[in-house]
N, C-alpha and C positions, 0 to 999 in steps of 0.2 A: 317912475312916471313915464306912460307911453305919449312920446312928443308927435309934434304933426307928421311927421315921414311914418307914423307908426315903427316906433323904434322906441329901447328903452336906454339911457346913458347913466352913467355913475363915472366920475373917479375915483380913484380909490391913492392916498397919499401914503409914503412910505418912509420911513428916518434917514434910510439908506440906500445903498445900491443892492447889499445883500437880501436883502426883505423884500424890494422890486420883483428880482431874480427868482426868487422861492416865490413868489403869488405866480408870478409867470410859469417857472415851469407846473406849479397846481394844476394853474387855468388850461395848459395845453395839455395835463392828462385829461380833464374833466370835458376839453371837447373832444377828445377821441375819443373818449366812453358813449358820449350822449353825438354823437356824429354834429354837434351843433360849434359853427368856428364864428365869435362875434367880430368884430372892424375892432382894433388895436389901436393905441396911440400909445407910445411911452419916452420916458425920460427916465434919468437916474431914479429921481423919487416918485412918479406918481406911474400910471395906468389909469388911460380915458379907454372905457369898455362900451360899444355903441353893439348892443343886440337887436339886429332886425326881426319882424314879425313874420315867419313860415308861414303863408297861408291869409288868412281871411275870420272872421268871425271871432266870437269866445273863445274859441281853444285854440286860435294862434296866441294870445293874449295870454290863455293860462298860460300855454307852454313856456311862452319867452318871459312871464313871470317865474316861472317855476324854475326855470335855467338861472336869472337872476338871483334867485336866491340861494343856490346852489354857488355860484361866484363869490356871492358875500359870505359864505361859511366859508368860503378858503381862508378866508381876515383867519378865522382862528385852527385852520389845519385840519376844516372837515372836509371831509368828498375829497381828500388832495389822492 
């Protein structure tokens, strides 16, 4: 959901510290792939993911859509 800053957030909850660790290093191969680096929060178990909008109009929205969903295939070790 893109919130009023234009920005889109998600947490994502983890069992462990190991499964944190692995979504994290994904998510830091997947922004040097796509040069895109979202705002971080984390703890042992969770990761708060706040992606801002590049730009202006539909296609900063697709983009930061499309990176989002890219993030959430890490849950199962795609794009990693």
């Amino acid at each position: 959901m893109i919130g009023r800053s234009g920005s889109l957030f998600r947490r994502f909850e983890f069992p462990n510290y190991a499964a944190t660790s692995t979504f994290l290093d994904r998510l830091a191969k997947l922004s040097e792939r796509t040069g895109r680096y979202p705002d971080l929060n984390f703890a042992s178990r969770h990761v708060n993911v706040t992606i801002h909008l590049e730009g202006q109009g539909d296609q900063a929205v697709r983009d930061a859509a499309q990176f989002a969903r890219a993030v959430a295939a890490l849950l199962e070790g795609d794009a990693s």
